[in-house]
C-alpha positions in Angstrom: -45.0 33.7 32.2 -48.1 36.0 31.0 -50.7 35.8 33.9 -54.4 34.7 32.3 -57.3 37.6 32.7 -59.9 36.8 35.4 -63.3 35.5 33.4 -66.2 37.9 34.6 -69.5 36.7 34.2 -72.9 37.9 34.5 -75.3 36.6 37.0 -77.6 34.7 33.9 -74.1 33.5 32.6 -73.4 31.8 35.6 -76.9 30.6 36.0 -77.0 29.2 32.5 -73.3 27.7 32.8 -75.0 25.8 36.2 -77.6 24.5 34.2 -74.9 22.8 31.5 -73.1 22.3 34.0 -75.3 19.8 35.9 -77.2 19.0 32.8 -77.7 14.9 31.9 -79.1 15.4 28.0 -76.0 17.8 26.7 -72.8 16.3 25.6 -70.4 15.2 28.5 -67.2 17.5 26.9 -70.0 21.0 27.4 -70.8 19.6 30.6 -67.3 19.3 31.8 -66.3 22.5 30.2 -69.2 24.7 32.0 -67.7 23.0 35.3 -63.8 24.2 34.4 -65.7 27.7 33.8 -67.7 27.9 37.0 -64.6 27.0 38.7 -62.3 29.4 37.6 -65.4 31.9 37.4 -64.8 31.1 41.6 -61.4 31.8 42.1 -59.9 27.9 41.6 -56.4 27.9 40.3 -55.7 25.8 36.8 -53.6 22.8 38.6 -56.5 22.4 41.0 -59.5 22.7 38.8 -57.6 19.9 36.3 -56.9 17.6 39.2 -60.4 17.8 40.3 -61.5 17.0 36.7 -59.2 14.5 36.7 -57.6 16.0 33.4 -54.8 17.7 32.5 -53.8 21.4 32.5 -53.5 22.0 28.8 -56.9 21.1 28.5 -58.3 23.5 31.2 -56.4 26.5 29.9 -57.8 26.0 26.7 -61.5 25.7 27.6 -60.4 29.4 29.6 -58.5 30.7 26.8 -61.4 30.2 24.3 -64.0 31.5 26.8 -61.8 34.1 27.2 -61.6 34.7 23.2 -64.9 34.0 21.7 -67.0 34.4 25.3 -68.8 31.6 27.9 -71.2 29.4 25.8 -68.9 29.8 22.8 -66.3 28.6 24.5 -67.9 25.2 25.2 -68.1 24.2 22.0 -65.2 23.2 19.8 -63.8 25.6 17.2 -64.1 24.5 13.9 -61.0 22.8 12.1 -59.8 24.4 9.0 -60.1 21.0 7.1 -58.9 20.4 3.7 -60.0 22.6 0.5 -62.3 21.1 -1.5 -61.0 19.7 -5.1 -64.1 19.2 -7.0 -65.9 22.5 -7.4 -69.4 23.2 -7.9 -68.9 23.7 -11.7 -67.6 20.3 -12.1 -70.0 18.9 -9.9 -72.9 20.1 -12.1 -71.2 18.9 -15.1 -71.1 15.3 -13.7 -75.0 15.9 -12.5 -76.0 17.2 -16.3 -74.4 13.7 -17.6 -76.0 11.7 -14.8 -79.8 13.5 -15.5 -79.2 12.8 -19.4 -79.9 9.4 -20.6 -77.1 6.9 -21.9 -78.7 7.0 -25.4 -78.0 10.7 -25.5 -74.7 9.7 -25.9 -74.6 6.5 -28.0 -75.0 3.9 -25.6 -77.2 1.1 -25.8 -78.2 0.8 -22.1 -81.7 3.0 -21.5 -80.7 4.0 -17.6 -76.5 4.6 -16.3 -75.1 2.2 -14.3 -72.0 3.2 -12.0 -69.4 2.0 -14.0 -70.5 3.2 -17.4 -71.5 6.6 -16.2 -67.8 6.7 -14.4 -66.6 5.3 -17.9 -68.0 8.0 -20.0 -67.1 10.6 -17.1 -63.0 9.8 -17.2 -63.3 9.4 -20.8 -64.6 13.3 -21.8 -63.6 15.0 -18.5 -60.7 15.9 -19.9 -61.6 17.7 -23.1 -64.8 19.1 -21.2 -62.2 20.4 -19.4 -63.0 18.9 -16.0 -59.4 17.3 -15.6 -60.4 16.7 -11.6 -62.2 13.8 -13.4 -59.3 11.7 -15.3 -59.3 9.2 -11.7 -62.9 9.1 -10.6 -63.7 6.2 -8.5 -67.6 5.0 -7.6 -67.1 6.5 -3.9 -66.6 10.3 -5.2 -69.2 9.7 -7.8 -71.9 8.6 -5.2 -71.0 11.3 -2.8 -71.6 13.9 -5.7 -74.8 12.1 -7.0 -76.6 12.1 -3.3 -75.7 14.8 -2.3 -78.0 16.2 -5.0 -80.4 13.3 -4.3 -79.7 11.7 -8.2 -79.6 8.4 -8.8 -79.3 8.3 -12.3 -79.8 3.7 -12.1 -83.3 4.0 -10.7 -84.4 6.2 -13.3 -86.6 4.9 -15.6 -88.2 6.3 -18.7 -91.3 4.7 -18.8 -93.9 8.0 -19.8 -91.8 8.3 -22.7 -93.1 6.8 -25.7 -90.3 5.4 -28.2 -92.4 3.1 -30.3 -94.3 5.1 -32.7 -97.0 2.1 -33.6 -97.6 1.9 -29.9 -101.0 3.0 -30.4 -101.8 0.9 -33.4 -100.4 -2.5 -31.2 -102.1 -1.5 -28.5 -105.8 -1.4 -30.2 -105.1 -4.2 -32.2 -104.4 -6.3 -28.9 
């Protein structure tokens, strides 16, 4: 069994890890985890600083192993997770975003502003020869996620500077 490297700290280390340590306002996991630190900082063995914290030992050697790797502070946050590769890219994001910003009448429809489901209609019905084939099964959760997170909302929109009767004018003075 590979013994684990002493952590050596500097005297402003320590004195920050203290402050975490006994801190009220950060998150109770960086508290706990500048504790394990300070502890085996002092000399505690693993099994005692986990019974102490009331934990188990995995969990204390991997708080030490990642202060070890990536340094003090660092090592009291988690790392982040890999998750899983996004399937829409930016391109076809901004393709759906182009349709959304357009209005229904651009592309035949009747209706002046898109609701979800015709915009998710027209969407699945070109994606495909658009070539945005990522489309061909788009549900109203994916489309809403796209459309605010660019802060469109392409059913409040409302066309009203735009002038689409031409005798407006006339109509209006005659009134």
């Amino acid at each position: 069994m590979a013994k684990r490297p002493k952590l050596v700290l500097a005297e402003e280390m320590v004195k920050k890890l203290k402050q975490i340590a006994s801190s009220r306002t950060e998150k109770a996991c960086r508290v706990n985890r500048a504790k394990i630190l300070l502890w085996y900082t002092g000399g505690k063995r693993v099994t005692a600083i986990a019974r102490e914290m009331k934990t188990n030992r995995p969990l204390v050697e991997r708080t030490i192993d990642r202060a070890l790797a990536f340094g003090p502070l660092r090592g009291l946050d988690d790392l982040p997770r890999p998750g899983r590769n996004r399937q829409i890219s930016d391109d076809d994001r901004t393709w759906v975003l182009s349709i959304a910003c357009k209005k229904p009448t651009d592309f035949g429809y009747a209706q002046d502003t898109w609701t979800y489901s015709l915009l998710i209609k027209h969407i699945r019905e070109h994606a495909r020869e658009e070539g945005y084939s990522c489309f061909d099964k788009l549900g109203k959760g994916i489309l809403h996620k796209i459309l605010s997170e660019s802060d469109v909302k392409p059913h409040k929109i409302s066309y009203y500077l735009e002038r689409r009767d031409p005798e407006f004018e006339e109509k209006m003075a005659n009134t």
